[in-house]
N, C-alpha and C positions, 0 to 999 in steps of 0.2 A: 717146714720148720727145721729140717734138719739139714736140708742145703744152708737156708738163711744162717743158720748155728756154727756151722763147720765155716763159712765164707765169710761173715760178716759181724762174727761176735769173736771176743777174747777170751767165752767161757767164765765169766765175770754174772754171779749173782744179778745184775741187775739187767740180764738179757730179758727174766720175766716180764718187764715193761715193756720190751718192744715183741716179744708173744702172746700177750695177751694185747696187743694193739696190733696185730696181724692175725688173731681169730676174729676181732671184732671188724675188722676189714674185711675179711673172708664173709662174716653175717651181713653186711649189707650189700657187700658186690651179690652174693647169694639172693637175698630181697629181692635185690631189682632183678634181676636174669629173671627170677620165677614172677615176678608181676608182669614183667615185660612176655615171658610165652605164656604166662596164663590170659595175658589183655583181661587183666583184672585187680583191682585194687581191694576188694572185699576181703575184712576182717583186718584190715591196717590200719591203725589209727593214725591220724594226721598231726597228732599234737604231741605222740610219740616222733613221730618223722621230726618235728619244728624243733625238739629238746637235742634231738642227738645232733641237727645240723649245724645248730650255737653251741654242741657241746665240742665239736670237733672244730669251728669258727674261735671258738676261748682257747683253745688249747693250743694250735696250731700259729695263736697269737703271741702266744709264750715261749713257743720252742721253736721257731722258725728265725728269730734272729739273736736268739740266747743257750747259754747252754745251762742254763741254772737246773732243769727240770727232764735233761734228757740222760739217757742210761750209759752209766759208765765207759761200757766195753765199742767196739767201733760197730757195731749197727746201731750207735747212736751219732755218728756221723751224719748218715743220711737216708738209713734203710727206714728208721723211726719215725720219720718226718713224711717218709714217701707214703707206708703204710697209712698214716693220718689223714695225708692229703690225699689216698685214693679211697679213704673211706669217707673224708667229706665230700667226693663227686658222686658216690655208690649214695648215698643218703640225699644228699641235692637229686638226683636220678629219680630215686622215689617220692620225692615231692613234687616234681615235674611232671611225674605220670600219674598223681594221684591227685592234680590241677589241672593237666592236660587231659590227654587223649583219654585218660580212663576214667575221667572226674564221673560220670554215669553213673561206676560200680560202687562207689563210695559207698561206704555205709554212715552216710554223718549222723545219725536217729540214734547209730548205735556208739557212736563215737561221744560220749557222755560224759566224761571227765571235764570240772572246771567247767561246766554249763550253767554257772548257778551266779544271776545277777547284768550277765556281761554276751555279748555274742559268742555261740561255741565255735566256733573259730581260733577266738582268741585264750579260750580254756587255758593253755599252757602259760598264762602269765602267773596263774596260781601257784606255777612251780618257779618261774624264772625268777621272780619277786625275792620269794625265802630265801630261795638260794644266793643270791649276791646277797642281801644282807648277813647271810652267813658267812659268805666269804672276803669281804670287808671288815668281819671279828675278825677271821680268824684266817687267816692270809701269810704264808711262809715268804722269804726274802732270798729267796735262790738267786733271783735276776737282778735285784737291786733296783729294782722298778719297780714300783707300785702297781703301775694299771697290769703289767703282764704278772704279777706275782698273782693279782688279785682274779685275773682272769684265766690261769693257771685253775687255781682255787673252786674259781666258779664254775671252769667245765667238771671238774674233778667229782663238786655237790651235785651238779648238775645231774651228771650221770647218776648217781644212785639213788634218785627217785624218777627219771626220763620212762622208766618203764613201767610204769603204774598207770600212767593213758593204756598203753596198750592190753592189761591185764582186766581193767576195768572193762576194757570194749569186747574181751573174750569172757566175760561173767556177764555180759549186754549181750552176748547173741549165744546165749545158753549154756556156757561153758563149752562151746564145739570149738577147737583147734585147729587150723588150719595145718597138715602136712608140716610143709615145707618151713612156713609159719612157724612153727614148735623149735622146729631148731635152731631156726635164726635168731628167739630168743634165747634159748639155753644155751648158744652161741657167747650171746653177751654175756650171761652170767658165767661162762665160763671164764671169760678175759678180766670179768671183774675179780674171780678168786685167784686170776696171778699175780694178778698187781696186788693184791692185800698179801698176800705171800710174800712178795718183794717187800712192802712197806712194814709189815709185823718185823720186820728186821732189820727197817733203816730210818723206822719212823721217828725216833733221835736225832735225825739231822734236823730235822724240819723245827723242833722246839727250840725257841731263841726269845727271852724275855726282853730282849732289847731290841727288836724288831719294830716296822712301824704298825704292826695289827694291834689290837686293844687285848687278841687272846693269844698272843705270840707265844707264849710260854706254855700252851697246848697245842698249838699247831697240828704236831705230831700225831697225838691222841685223837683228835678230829679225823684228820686222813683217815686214818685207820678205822674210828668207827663210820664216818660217812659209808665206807667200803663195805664194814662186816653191813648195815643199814638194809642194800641196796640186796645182798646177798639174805637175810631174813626175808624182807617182801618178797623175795623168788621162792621161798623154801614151799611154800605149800605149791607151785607151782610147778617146781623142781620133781615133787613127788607124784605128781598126775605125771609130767616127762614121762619118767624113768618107770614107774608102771605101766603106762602106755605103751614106751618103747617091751617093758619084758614081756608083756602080750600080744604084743603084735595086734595091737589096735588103736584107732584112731584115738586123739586125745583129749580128754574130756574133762574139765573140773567144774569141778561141782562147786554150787554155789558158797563158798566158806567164811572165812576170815577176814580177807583182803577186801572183798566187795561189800561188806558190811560197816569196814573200817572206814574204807574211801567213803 
């Protein structure tokens, strides 16, 4: 963080957005290393994996030939983009081993999200659905382009409900936490409270009543709560964490809130 900061940023407030899109790179190269030596994919949900890989496929659609949506300072030249695109092969990676060589360990029984009506396989359309129609209201005009403003938008909702497969499927195998598992969530939730950090203080650009979204004139407010959203669902989860970790034992949540809710 503090090479990339000293080399490749101007010290510019909106570097937050390209650190918390280098922790969340760091969480799924992390994933996959530890699925890969563990030769096991138990306790991952697969429909957690399929939200983050269209969420980084949306995004990377919007900032790869625009600059409407990337950070000020110069590691949003190309340090931003790199970070993106090696977090969409770390997450591609984990789909490939939880299809491939390791599809055995699967827990699909306990992979139970969005199983209601439709093959659980395809569970994750229960998120991907809301979310573009949300992001279709309400859709910011940084790029001047519809589909990448809108797919911008979409990874953005996208994300802050993406981890709710995977919460469910740790309240489906008893509330036990995998290790490694544990932090490569709290991982994400960390990158999600820099970018609301960054947006709680620039989520003004994004509000533009003249815009082509139907809620363009909240834009901004959206962002913003999409974020705090995504950061509530983690909180009760956040607090088994960080108990966990001050005890120095494995991590455990009990059956609470979230799994009731889902």
């Amino acid at each position: 963080v503090l090479f990339v900061y000293h080399m490749f940023s101007d010290g510019d407030f909106s570097f937050l957005l390209t650190l918390g899109s280098m922790v969340r790179m760091f969480a799924f190269v992390i994933l996959a290393y530890f699925l890969f030596t563990k030769k096991s994919v138990s306790g991952v949900s697969f429909k957690f994996l399929q939200c983050y890989v269209c969420v980084f496929i949306f995004r990377l659609s919007s900032i790869l030939n625009y600059e409407g949506y990337l950070p000020f300072d110069r590691s949003g030249d190309f340090i931003y983009q790199a970070f993106e695109v090696l977090s969409l092969v770390a997450s591609v990676g984990c789909v490939f081993l939880v299809l491939g060589p390791y599809k055995h360990t699967y827990e699909k029984t306990n992979d139970k999200f969005g199983s209601w009506h439709i093959p659980s396989e395809f569970g994750a359309i229960y998120i991907l659905v809301p979310t573009l129609i949300l992001a279709l209201v309400f859709h910011p005009s940084l790029n001047n382009n519809m589909l990448t403003d809108v797919a911008w938008t979409w990874a953005l909702c996208l994300e802050s409900v993406a981890i709710l497969p995977q919460i469910v499927m740790f309240m489906s195998n008893g509330g036990v936490v995998d290790e490694w598992t544990s932090h490569v969530v709290a991982s994400l939730g960390l990158a999600r409270f820099f970018q609301l950090v960054f947006w709680i203080s620039s989520y003004h650009e994004l509000n533009d009543k003249f815009n082509s979204s139907p809620g363009g004139e909240h834009v901004g407010h959206f962002v913003v709560a999409s974020q705090v959203l995504q950061l509530l669902l983690m909180g009760d989860y956040f607090y088994f964490y960080i108990k966990a970790m001050k005890d120095g034992r494995p991590m455990v949540m009990h059956p609470p809130v979230v799994a009731d809710a889902v």
